[in-house]
N, C-alpha and C positions, 0 to 999 in steps of 0.2 A: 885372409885365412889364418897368419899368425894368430894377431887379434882375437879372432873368435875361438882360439885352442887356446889360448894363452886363459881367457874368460872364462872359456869352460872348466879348464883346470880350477885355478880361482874358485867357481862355484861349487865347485865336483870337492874340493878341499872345506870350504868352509860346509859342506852337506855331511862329511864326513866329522868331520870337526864336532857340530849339532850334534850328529847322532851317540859321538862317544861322551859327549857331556849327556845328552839323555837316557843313555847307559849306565850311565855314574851314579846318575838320580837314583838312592833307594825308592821302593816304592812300598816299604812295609815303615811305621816307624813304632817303636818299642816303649810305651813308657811305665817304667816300674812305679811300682805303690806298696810301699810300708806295709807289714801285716802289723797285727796286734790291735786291726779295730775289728768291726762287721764288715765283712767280703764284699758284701749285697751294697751296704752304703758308700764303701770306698769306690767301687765303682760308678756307683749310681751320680754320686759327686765329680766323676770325672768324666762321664757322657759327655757333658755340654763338649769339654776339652777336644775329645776325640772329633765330635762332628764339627766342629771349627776348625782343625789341623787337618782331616779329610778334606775338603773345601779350599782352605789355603792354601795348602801342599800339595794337592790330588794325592795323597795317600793314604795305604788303610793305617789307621793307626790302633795298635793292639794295646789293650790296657791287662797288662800283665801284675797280679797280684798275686802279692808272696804271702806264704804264712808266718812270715818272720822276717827282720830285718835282713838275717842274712842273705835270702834269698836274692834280694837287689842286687846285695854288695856283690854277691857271685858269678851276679848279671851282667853289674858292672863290669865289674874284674874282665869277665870272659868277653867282654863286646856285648853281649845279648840283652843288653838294656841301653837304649840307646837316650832316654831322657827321664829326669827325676826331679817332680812338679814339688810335692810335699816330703821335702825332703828332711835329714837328719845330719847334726854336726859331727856327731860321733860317727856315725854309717860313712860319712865325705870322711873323715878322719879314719878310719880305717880301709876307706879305699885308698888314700892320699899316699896312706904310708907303704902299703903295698906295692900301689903302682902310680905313681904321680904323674903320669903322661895317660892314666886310661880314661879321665872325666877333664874336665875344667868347667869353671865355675859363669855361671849365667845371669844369676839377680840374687839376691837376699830379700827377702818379705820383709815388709816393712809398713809399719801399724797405722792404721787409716787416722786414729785419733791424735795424736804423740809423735807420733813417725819416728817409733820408736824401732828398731833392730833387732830384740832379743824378748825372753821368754823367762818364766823362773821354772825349777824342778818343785813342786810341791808337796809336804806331807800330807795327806786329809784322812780324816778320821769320824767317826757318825759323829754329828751335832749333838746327838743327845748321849754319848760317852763322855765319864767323865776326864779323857784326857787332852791337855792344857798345852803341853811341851812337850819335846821327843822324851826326854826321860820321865814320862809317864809311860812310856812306851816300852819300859824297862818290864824284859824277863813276856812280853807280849808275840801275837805272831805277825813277821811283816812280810807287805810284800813288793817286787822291783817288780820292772815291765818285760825287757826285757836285753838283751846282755849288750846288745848294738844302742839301745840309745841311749841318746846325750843325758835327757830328762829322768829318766825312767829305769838308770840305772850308773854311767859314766861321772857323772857329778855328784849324785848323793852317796857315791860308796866311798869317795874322793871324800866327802866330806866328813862321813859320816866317822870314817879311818881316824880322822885329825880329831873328831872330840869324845870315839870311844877308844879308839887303840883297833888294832885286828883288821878285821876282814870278814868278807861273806861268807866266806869257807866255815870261821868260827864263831860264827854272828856278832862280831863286833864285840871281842870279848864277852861273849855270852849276855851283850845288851838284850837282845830278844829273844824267845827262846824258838823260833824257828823262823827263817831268811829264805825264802823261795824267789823263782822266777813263774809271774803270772802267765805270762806270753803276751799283754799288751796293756797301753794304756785304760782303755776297755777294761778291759780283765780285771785290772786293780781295783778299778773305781766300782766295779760291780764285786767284788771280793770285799770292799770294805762294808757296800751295803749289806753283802748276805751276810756277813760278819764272817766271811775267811779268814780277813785278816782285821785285825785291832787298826793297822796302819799300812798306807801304802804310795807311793810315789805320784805322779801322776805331774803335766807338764798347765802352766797356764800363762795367760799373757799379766791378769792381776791388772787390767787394764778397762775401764768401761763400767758400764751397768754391770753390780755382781749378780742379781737377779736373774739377770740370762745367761751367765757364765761367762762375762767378761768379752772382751773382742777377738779374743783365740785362746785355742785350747782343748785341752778334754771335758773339761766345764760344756764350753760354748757347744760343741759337738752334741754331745748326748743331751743340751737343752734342746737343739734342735734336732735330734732324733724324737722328742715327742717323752720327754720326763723337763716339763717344765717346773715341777718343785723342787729339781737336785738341788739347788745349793739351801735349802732350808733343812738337808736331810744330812750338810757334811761342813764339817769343819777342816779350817787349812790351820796347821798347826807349827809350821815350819816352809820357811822359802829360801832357795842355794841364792849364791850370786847371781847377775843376769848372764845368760844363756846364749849367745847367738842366733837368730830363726836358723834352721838347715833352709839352707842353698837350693837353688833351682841347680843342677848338673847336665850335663849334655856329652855324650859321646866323643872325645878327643877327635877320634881318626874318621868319622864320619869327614865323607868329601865338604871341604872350607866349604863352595857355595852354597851346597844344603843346608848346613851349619848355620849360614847366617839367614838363610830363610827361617827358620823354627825359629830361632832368636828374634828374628821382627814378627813373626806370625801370633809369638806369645804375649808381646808389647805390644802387638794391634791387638790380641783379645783382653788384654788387662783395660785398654782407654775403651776399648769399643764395649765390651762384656762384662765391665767390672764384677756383678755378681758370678760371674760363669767361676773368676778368677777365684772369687772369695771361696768357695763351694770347693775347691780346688787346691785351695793351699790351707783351707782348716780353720779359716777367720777372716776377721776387717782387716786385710792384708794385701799391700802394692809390690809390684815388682819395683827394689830398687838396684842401685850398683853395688857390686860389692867387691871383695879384692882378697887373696889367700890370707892377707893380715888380722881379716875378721874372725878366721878361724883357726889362727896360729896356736889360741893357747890349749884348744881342746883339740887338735893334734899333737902337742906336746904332753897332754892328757893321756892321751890315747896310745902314745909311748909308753909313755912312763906304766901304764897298765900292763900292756904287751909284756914287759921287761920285767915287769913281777910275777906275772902268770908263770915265765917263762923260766925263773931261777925259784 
């Protein structure tokens, strides 16, 4: 009679046990997505994801799309975005420096051809303009993406500082004579066709077939949104240093075991799904390792702006 009290106990604990780890188990999973393209496509691109992660995980997973960078970042920030597929250096750098315990870092993309890690910021401008160099661009109207990303705003203004003088605020000592925020890579790229702007920023990998817009990018994007002539209609006139890809991110304090399920769930859709992947992170792009090292310096970036904004 011990025996079988002593067992039952035993069972009655490990049933109890079960049930509070499957209590633990979210059963909703969050993943942010960048605004600054089409709503309709950034979604549509990340279906496959969802109905692989539902399956995997038995969860609904919500594809939450912001109209802006910030939106993530405040997702992040607050807990309410629990994974970030197509991510941003600058967006991780700005969560990082705010709360460096609210994400941690899961893969870096990394370039199917090269396997290569990083990205350049581009200037592009129409093909059949006649300008050549940023300072043709002189006294002209420009435009940035938007104020969280790395490409499309964080690097060229860094750059742009060091070989006119000034700021956005003063157009770079009045280099151009008007400095806006588009709202996205998107934006830009359709701003220079309609002639918004003379020039404007836009992110590409400069890797691949140029013809199809390279193997990631805003190029590659809108060749395959169904404008297979872009790059006969734009010229790239200027390239920053290389870029870091943004980071896949994942929820800090989300329960460890869940944790490591999404992270092998993603590495079985990359081997098993590779295209699902590609559609997904924005190009011919692998999940690789990566480490806060990678994007020490565009967090030290990301300082150094804060710090100027702020005096």
């Amino acid at each position: 009679m011990k025996k079988i009290i002593k067992i039952s106990t035993i069972l009655a604990g490990i049933i109890i046990s079960s049930n509070a780890v499957a209590s633990n188990t979210p059963k909703t999973l969050n993943i942010g997505i960048l605004g600054g393209e089409s709503a309709t496509q950034q979604i549509g691109d990340n279906m496959c994801v969802k109905n692989f992660l539902d399956k995997e995980l038995n969860v609904d997973t919500k594809l939450r799309n912001s109209s802006d960078y910030a939106g993530v970042i405040q997702g992040q920030l607050g807990g309410t975005i629990d994974l970030v597929l197509n991510g941003s250096a600058s967006a991780f750098a700005s969560v990082y420096t705010q709360d460096p315990n609210a994400v941690q870092l899961v893969a870096i993309p990394q370039d199917d051809t090269d396997n290569s890690k990083g990205y350049y910021s581009v200037v592009v401008v129409k093909s059949d303009s006649p300008y050549k160099t940023l300072k043709d661009l002189k006294g002209k109207a420009f435009g940035f993406a938007d104020p969280d990303s790395t490409s499309g705003y964080l690097v060229p203004q860094y750059q742009f500082s060091k070989m006119f003088g000034g700021n956005m605020d003063n157009k770079f000592n009045n280099t151009f004579s008007s400095v806006t925020f588009s709202g996205g890579h998107e934006q830009d790229l359709v701003g220079v066709l309609n002639g918004q702007f003379d020039g404007a920023v836009t992110w590409s990998s400069l890797v691949g077939d140029r013809s199809k817009g390279y193997t990631s990018g805003e190029f590659t994007e809108f060749v395959s949104a169904g404008h297979p002539d872009l790059m006969k209609k734009i010229r790239v006139i200027w390239k920053s240093d290389l870029i870091p890809n943004g980071p896949i991110t994942i929820r800090k304090n989300l329960p460890e075991d869940f944790k490591k399920k999404v992270i092998a769930a993603l590495h079985k859709l990359d081997k098993e799904d590779h295209p699902c992947m590609e559609k997904a992170l924005g190009g011919q792009l692998h999940l690789a390792n990566t480490s806060l090292k990678d994007y020490q310096a565009i967090i030290n970036l990301r300082k150094t702006l804060n710090d100027n904004n702020r005096s």
